[in-house]
C-alpha atoms as a printed R data frame, in Angstrom:
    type eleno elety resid chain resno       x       y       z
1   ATOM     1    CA   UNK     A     1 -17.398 128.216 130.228
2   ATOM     2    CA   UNK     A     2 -14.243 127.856 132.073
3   ATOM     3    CA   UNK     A     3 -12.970 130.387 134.010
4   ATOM     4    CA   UNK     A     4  -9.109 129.803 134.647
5   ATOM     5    CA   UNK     A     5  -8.949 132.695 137.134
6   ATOM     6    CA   UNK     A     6 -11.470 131.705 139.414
7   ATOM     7    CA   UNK     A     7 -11.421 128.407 141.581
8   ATOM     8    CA   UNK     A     8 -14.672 125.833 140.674
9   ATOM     9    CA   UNK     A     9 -14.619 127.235 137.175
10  ATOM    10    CA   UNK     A    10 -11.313 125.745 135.854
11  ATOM    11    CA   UNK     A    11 -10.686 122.650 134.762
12  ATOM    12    CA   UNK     A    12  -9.667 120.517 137.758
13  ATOM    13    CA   UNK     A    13  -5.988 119.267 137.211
14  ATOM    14    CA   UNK     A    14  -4.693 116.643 140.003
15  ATOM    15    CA   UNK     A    15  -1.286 115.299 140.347
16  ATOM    16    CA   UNK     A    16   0.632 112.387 142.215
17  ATOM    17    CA   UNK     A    17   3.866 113.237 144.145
18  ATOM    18    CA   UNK     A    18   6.933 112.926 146.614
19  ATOM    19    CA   UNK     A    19   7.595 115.111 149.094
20  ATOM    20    CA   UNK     A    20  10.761 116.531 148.751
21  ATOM    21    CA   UNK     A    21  10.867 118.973 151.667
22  ATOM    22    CA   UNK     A    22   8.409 120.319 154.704
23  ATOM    23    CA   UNK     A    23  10.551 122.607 156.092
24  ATOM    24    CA   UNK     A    24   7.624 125.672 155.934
25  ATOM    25    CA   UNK     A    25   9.061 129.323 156.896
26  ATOM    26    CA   UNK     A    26   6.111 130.309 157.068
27  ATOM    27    CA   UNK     A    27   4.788 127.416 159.729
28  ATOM    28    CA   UNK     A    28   1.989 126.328 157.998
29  ATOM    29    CA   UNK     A    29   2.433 123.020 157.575
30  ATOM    30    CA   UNK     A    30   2.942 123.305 153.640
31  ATOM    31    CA   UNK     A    31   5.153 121.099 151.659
32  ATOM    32    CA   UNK     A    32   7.496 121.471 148.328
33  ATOM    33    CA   UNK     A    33   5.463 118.010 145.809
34  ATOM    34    CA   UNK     A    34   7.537 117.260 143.288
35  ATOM    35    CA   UNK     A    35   4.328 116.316 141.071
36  ATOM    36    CA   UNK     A    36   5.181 113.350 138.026
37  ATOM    37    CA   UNK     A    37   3.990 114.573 134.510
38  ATOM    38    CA   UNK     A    38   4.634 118.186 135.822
39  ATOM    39    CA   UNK     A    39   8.125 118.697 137.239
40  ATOM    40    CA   UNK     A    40  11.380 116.712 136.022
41  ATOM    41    CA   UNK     A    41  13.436 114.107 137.883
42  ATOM    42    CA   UNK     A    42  16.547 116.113 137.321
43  ATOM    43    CA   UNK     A    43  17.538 117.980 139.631
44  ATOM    44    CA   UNK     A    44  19.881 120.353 138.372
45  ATOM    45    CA   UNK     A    45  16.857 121.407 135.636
46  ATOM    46    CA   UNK     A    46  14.476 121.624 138.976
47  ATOM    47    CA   UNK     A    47  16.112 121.773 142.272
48  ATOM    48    CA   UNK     A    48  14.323 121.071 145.094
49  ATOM    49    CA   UNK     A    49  14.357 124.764 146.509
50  ATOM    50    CA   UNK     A    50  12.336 125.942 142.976
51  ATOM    51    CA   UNK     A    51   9.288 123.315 143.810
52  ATOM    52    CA   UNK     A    52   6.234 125.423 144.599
53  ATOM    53    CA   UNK     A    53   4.619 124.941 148.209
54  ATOM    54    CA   UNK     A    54   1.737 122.938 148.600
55  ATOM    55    CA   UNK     A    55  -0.915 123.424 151.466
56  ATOM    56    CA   UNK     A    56  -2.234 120.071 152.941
57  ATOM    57    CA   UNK     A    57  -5.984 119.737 153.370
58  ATOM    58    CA   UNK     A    58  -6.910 118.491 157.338
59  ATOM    59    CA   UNK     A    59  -9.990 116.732 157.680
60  ATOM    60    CA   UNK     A    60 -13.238 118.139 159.625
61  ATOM    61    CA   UNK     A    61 -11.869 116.570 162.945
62  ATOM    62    CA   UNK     A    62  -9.749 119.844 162.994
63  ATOM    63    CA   UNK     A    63 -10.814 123.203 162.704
64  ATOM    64    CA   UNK     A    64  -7.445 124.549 161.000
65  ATOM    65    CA   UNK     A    65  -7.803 127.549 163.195
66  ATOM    66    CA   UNK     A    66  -5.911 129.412 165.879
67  ATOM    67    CA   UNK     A    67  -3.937 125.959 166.461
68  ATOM    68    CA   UNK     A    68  -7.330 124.196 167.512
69  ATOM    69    CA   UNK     A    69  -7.534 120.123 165.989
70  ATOM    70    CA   UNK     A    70  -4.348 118.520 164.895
71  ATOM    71    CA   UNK     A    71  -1.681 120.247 163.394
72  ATOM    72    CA   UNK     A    72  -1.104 119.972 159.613
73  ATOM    73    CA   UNK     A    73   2.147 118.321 160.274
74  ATOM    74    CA   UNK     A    74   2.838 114.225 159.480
75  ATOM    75    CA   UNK     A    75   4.182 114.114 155.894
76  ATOM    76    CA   UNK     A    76   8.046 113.154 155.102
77  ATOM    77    CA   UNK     A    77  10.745 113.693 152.241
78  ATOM    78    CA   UNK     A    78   9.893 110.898 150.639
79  ATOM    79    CA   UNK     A    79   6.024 110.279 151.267
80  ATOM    80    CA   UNK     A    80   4.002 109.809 147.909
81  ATOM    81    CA   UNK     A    81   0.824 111.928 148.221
82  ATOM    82    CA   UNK     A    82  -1.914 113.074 145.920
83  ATOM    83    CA   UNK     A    83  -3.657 116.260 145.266
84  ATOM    84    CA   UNK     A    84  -4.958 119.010 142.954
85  ATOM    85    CA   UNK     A    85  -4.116 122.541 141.690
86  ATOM    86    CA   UNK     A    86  -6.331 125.217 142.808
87  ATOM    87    CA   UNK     A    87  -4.766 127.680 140.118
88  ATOM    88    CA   UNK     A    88  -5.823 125.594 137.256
89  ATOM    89    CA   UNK     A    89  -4.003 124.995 134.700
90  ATOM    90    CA   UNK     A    90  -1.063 127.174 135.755
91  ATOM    91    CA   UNK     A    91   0.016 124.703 138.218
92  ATOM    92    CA   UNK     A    92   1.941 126.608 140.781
93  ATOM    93    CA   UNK     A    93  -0.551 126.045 143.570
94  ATOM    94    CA   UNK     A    94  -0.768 122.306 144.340
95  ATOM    95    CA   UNK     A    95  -3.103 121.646 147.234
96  ATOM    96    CA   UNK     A    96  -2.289 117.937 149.083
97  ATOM    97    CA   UNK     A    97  -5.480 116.252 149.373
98  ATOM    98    CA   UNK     A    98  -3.767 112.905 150.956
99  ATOM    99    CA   UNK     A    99  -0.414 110.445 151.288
100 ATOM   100    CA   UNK     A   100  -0.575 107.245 149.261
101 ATOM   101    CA   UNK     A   101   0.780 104.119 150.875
102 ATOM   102    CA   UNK     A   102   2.467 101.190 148.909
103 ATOM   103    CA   UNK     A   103   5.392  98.699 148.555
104 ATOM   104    CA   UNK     A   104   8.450 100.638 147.998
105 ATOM   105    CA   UNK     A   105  10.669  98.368 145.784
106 ATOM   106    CA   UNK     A   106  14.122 100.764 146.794
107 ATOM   107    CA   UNK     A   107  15.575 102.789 148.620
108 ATOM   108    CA   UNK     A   108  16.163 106.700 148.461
109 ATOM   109    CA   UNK     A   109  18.046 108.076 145.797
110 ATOM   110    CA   UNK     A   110  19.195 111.500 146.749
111 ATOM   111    CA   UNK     A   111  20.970 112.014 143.426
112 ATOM   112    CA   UNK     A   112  17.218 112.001 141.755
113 ATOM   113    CA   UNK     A   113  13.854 113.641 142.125
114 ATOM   114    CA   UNK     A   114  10.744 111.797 143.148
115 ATOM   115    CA   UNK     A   115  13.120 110.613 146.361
116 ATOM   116    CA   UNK     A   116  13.581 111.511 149.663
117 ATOM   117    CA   UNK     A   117  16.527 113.940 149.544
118 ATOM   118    CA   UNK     A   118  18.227 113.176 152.948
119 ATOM   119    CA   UNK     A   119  18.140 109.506 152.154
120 ATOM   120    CA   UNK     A   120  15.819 108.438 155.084
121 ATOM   121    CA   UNK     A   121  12.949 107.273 153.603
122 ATOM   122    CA   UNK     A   122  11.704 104.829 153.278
123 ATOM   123    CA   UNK     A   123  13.364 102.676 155.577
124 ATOM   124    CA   UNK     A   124  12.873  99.211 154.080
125 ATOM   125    CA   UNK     A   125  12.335  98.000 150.877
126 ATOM   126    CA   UNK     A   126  10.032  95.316 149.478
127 ATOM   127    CA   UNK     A   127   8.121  96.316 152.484
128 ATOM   128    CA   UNK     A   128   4.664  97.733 152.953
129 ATOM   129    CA   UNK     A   129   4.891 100.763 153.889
130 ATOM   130    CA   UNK     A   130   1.836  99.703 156.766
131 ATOM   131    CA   UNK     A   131   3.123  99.846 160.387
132 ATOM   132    CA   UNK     A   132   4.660  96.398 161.036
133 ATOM   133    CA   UNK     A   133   2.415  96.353 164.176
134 ATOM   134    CA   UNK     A   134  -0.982  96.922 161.880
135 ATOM   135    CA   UNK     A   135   0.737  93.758 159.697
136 ATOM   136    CA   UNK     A   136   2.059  91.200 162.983
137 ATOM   137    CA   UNK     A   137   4.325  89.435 160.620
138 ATOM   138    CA   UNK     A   138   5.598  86.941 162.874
139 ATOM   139    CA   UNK     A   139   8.825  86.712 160.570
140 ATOM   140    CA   UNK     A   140   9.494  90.361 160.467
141 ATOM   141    CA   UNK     A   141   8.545  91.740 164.286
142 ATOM   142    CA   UNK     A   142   8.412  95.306 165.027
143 ATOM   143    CA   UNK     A   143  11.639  96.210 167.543
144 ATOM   144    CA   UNK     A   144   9.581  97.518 169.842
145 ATOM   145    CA   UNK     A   145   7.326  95.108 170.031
146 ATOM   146    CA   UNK     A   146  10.549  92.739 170.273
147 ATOM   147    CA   UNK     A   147  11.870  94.605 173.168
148 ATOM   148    CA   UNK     A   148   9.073  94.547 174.929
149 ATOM   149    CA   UNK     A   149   8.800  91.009 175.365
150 ATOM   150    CA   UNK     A   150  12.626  90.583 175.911
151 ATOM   151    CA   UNK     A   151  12.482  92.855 178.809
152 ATOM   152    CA   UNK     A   152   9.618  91.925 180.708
153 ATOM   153    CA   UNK     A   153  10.127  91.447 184.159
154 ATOM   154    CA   UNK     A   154   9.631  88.371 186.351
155 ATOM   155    CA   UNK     A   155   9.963  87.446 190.085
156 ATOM   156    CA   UNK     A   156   9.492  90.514 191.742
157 ATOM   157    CA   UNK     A   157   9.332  89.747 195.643
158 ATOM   158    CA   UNK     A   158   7.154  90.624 198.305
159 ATOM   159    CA   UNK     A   159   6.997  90.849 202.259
160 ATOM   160    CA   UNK     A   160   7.952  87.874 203.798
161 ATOM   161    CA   UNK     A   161   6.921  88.119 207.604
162 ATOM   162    CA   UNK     A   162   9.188  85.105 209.000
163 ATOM   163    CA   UNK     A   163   7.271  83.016 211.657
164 ATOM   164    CA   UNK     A   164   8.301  84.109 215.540
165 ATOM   165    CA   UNK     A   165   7.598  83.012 219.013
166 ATOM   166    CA   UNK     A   166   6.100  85.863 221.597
167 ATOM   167    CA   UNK     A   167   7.023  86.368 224.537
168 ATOM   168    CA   UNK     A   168   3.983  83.994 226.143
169 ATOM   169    CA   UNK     A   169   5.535  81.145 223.875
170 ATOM   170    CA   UNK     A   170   2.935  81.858 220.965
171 ATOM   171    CA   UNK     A   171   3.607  81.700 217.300
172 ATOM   172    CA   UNK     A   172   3.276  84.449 215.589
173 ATOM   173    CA   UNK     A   173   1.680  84.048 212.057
174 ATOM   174    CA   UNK     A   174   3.963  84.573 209.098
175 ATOM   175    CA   UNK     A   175   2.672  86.592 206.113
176 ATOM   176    CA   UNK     A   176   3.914  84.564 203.260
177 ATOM   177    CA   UNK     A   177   6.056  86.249 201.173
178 ATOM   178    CA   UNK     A   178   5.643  85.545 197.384
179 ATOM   179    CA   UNK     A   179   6.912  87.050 193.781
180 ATOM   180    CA   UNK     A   180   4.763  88.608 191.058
181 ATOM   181    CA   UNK     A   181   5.427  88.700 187.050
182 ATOM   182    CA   UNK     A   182   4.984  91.702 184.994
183 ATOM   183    CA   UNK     A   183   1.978  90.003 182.712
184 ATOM   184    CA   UNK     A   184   2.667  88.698 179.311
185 ATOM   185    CA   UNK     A   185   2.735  91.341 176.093
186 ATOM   186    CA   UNK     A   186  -1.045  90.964 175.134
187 ATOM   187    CA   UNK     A   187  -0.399  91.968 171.544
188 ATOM   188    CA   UNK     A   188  -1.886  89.339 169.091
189 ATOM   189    CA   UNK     A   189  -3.254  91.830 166.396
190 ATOM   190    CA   UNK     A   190  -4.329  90.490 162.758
191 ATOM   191    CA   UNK     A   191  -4.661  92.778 159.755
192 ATOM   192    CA   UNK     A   192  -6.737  95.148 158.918
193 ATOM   193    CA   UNK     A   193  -7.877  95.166 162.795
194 ATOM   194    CA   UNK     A   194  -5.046  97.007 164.469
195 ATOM   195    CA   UNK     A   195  -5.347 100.649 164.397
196 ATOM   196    CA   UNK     A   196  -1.548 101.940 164.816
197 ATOM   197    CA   UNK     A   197   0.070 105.579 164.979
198 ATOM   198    CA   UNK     A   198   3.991 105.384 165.115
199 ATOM   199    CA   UNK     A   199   5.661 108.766 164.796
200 ATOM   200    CA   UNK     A   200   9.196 109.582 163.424
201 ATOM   201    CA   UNK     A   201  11.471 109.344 166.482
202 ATOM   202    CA   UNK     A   202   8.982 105.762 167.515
203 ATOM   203    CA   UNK     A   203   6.235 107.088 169.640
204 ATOM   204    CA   UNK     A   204   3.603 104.558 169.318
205 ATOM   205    CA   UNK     A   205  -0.143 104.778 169.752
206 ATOM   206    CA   UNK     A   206  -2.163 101.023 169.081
207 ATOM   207    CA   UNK     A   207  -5.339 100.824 169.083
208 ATOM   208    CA   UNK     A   208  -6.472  97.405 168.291
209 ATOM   209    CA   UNK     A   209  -9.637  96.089 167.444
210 ATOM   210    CA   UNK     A   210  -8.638  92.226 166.334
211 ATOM   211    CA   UNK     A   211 -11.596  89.990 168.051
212 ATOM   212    CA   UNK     A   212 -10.970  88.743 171.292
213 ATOM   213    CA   UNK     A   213  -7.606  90.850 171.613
214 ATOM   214    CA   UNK     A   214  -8.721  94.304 171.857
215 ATOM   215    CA   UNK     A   215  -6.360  96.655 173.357
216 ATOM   216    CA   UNK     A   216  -4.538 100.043 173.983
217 ATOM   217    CA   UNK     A   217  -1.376 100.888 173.917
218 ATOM   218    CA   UNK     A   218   0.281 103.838 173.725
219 ATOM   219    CA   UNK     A   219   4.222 104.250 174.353
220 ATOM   220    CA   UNK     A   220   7.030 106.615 174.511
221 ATOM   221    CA   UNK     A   221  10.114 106.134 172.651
222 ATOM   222    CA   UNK     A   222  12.239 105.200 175.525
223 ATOM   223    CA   UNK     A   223   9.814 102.489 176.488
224 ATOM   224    CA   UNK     A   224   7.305 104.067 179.506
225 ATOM   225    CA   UNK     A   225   4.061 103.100 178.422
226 ATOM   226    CA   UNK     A   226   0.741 101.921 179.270
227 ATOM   227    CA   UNK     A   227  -1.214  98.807 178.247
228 ATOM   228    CA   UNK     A   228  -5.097  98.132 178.759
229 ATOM   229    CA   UNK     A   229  -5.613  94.415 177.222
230 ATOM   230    CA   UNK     A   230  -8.879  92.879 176.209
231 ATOM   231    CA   UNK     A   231 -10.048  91.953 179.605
232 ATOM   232    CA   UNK     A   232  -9.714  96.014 180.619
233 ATOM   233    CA   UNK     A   233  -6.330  94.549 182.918
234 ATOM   234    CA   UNK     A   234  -3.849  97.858 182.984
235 ATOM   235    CA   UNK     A   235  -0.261  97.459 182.731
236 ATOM   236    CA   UNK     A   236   1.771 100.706 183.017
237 ATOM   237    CA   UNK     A   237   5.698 100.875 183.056
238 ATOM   238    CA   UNK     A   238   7.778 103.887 183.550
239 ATOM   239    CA   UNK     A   239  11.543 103.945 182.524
240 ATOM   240    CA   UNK     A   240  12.022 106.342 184.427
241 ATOM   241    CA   UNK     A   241  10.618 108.727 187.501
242 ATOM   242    CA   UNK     A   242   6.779 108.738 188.100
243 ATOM   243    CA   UNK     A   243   5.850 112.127 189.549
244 ATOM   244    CA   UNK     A   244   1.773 112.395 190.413
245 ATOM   245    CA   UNK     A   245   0.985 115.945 191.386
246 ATOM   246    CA   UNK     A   246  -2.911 116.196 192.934
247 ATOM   247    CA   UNK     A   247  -4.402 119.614 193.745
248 ATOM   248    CA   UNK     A   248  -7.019 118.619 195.480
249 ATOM   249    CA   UNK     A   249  -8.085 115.182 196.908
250 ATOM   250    CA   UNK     A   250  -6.513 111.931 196.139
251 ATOM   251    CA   UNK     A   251  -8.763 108.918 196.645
252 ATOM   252    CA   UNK     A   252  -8.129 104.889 195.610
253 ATOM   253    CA   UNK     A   253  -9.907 102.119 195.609
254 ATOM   254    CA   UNK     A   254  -8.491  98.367 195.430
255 ATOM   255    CA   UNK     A   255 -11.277  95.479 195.348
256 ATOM   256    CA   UNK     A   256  -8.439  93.088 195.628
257 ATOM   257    CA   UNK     A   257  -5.019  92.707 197.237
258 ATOM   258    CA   UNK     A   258  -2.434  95.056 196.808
259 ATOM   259    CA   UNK     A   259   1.580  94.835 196.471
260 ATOM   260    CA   UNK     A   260   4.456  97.113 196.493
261 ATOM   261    CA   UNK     A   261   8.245  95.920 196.076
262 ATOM   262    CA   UNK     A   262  10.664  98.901 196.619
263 ATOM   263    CA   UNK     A   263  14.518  98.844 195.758
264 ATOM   264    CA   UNK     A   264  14.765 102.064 196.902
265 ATOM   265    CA   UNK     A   265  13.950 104.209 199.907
266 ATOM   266    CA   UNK     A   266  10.035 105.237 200.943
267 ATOM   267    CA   UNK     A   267   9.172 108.285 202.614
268 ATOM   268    CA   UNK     A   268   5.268 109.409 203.496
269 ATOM   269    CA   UNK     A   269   5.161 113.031 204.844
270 ATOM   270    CA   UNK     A   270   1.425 113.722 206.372
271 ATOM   271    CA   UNK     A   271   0.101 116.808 207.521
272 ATOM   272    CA   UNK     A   272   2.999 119.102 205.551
273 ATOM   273    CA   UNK     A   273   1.173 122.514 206.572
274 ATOM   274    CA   UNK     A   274   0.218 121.882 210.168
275 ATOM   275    CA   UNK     A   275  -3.134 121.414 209.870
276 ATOM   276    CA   UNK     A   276  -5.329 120.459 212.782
277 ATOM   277    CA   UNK     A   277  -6.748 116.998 213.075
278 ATOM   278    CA   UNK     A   278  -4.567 115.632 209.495
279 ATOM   279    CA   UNK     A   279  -4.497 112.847 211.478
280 ATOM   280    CA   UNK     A   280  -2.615 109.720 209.681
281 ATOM   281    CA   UNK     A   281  -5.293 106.549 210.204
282 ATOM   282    CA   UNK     A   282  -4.600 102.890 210.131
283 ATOM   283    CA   UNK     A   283  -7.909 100.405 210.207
284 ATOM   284    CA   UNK     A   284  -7.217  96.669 209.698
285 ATOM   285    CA   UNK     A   285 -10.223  94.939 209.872
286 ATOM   286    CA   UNK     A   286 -11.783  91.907 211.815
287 ATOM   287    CA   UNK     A   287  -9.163  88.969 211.688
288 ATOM   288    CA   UNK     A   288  -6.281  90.126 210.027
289 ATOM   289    CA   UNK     A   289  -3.049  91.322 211.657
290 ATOM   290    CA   UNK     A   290  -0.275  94.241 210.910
291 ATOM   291    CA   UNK     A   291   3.535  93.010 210.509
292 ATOM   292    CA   UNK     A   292   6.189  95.162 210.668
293 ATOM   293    CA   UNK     A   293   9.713  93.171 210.241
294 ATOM   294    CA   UNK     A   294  13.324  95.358 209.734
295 ATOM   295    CA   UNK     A   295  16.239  92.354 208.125
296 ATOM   296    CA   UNK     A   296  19.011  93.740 209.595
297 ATOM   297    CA   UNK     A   297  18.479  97.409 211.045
298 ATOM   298    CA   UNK     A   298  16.269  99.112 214.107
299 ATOM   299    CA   UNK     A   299  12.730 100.335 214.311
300 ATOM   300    CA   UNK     A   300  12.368 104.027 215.507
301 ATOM   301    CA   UNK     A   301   9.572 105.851 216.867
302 ATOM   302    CA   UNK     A   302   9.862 109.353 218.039
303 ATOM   303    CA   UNK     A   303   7.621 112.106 219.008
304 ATOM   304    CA   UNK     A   304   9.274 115.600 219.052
305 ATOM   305    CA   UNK     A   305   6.582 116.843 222.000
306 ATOM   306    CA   UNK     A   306   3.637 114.197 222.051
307 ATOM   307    CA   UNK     A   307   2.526 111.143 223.613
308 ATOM   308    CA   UNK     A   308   3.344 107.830 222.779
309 ATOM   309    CA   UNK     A   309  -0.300 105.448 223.681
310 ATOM   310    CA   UNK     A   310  -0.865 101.929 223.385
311 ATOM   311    CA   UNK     A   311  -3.856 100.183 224.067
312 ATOM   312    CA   UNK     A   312  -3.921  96.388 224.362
313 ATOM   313    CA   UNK     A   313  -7.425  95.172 223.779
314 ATOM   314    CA   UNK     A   314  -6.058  91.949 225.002
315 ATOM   315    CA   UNK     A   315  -2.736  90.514 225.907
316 ATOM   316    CA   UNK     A   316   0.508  92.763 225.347
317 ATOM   317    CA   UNK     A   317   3.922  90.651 224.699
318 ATOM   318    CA   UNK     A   318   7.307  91.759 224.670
319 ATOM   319    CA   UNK     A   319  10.371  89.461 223.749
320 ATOM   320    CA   UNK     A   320  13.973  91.623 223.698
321 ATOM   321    CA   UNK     A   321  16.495  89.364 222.375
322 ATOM   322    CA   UNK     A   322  19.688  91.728 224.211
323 ATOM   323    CA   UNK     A   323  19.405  94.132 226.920
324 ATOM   324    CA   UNK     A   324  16.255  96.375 227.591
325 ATOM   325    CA   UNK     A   325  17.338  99.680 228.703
326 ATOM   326    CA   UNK     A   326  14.214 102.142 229.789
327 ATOM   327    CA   UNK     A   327  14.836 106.104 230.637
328 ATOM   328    CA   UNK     A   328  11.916 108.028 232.039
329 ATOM   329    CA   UNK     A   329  12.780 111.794 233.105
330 ATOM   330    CA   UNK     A   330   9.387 111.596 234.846
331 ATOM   331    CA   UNK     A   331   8.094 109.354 237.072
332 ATOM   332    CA   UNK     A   332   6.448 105.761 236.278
333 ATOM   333    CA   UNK     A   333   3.072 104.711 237.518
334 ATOM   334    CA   UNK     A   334   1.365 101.400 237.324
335 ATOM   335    CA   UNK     A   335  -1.749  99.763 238.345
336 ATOM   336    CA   UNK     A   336  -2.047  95.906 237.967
337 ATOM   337    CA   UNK     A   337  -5.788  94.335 238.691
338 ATOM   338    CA   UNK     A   338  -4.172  90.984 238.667
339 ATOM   339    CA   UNK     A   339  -1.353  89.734 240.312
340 ATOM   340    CA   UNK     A   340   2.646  90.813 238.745
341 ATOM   341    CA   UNK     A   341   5.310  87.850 239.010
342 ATOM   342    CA   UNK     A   342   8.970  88.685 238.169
343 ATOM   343    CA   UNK     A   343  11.617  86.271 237.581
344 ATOM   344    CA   UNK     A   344  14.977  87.102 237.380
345 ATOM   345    CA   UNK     A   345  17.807  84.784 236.646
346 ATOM   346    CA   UNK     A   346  20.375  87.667 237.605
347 ATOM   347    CA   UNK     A   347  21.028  89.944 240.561
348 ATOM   348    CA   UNK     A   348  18.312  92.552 241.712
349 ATOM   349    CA   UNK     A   349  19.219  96.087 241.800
350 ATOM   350    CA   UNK     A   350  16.909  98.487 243.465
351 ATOM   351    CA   UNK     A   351  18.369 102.038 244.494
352 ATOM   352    CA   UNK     A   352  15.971 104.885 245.496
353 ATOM   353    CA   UNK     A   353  15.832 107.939 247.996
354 ATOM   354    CA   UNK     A   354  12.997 106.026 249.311
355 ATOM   355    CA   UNK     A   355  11.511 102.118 249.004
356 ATOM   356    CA   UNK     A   356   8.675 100.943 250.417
357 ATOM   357    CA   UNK     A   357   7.623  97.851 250.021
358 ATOM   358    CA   UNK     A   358   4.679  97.966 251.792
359 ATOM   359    CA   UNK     A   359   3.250 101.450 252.480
């Protein structure tokens, strides 16, 4: 016996349809179907604004509760989706059960029904309506994908310690500067294999599964993204500032070598709250060497109230190309084990209340 009162007892009526508008008051995520075999094309007979609202139906991923899962939001004006009335046969509560993908053959009329009334979608025409990324037609690239590869960036320097003589006459070794490329766009998907989310304003998500070119990829709009490619290689870029806030502790490991080119300034502050024993620690180990080199500018080191120490494990050299001017406010001390030999091409100035030469 059916029951056309009570849900599960009526006769089940389903319907295809556009969306025509998903502007919800009432937040909710519903949509206004204008439903073929139900509702007219005209739109003076059936405006847009007298469509009934249909809920969407989320899958079990989300719980459709309290804002927990995803949010019943992703359908268009213009999306063709399918469904069912829960009222039966009086048809004024269409439920959307999913969106129907095809081959759009033209473009929005927004004179019409069963279009997208602000004339946006779809955007192409004798097109799948399948992400162009999911599809890698090599004939008909995704921009994105496009600009990505037109603005990857190549022969970034490093540090280049130039070779120079020490005082003693020995050469100090160079560290030989080099350049680094930003690596080639790993994308090589192949239908069905690449799993791709693209939202309206063209954030990206990729999640690709084609053999031997598994990746992620996942992007924002202006470009600042982050790319893991098949051998689990990371490439992140970020258009524009990079802010990393940490809590607590902050620790990194790097198996291999490490480089860091700089256009701009670099500033490290250690110890901002005082703390005793933050100390700042340098260890290079067993056969390697530190370089410091300045172009064109001076190297300053200043302690407000502490020492400045130096320990030599073996020989200390000092080369000053120009004048070497020393001011101690205290007194100076030395102790030499070995003999001291001083030659001086110049005159030799000593002035003191007191000189002994031999005490």
């Amino acid at each position: 016996m059916i029951d056309n009162n009570f849900l599960g007892k009526n006769d089940f009526i389903w319907f295809n349809g556009v969306v025509e508008d998903r502007m919800d008051p009432t937040y909710t995520g519903r949509v206004k179907v204008r439903c073929i075999g139900f509702h007219t094309a005209s739109k003076s007979n059936l405006p847009t604004s007298d469509l009934p609202w249909a809920q969407v139906v989320l899958p079990i991923t989300s719980s459709s509760i309290s804002g927990i899962g995803q949010s019943p939001l992703g359908l268009v004006e213009g999306s063709w989706v399918f469904g069912y009335f829960r009222d039966g046969e009086r048809c004024q509560e269409p439920v959307v059960l999913g969106s129907l993908p095809g081959r759009p053959s033209e473009l929005s009329n927004t004179s019409k029904g069963f279009y997208d009334p602000n004339g946006i979608y779809p955007k192409y025409r004798d097109e799948p309506d399948v992400n162009r990324l999911a599809i890698n037609n090599e004939d008909n690239p995704h921009l994105a994908l496009t600009l990505r590869t037109s603005t990857r960036i190549t022969g970034i320097a490093t540090a280049d310690f130039n070779t120079t003589t020490a005082a003693d006459g020995s050469i100090i070794n160079a560290s030989d500067g080099d350049t680094f490329d930003q690596p080639t766009i790993p994308y090589n998907a192949s239908y069905p294999y690449n799993h791709v989310y693209e939202s309206e304003s063209g954030h990206i998500r990729e999640y690709d599964d084609t053999p031997g070119y598994q990746r992620i990829y996942e992007s924002h709009r202006t470009g600042t993204s982050y790319e893991i490619d098949a051998s689990g290689n990371k490439t992140e870029i970020i258009k524009g500032t990079h802010y990393t806030l940490v809590s607590s502790n902050n620790k990194a490991y790097v198996a291999g070598d490490s480089d860091i080119t700089i256009d701009g300034r670099h500033k490290i502050y250690i110890n901002k709250n005082n703390t005793p024993n933050n100390h700042y620690d340098i260890q290079i180990g067993a056969g390697a060497s530190i370089n410091i080199q300045v172009d064109d500018g001076d190297v300053n080191v200043v302690t407000t109230t502490g020492k400045i120490n130096m320990n030599a494990g073996g020989d200390y050299n000092l080369k000053v190309g120009g004048n070497m001017n020393v001011v101690v406010e205290g007194s100076i001390s030395e102790t030499v084990e070995g003999n001291k030999t001083s030659n001086t091409t110049g005159a030799v100035v000593h002035r003191g209340s007191t000189i002994d030469l031999n005490p």
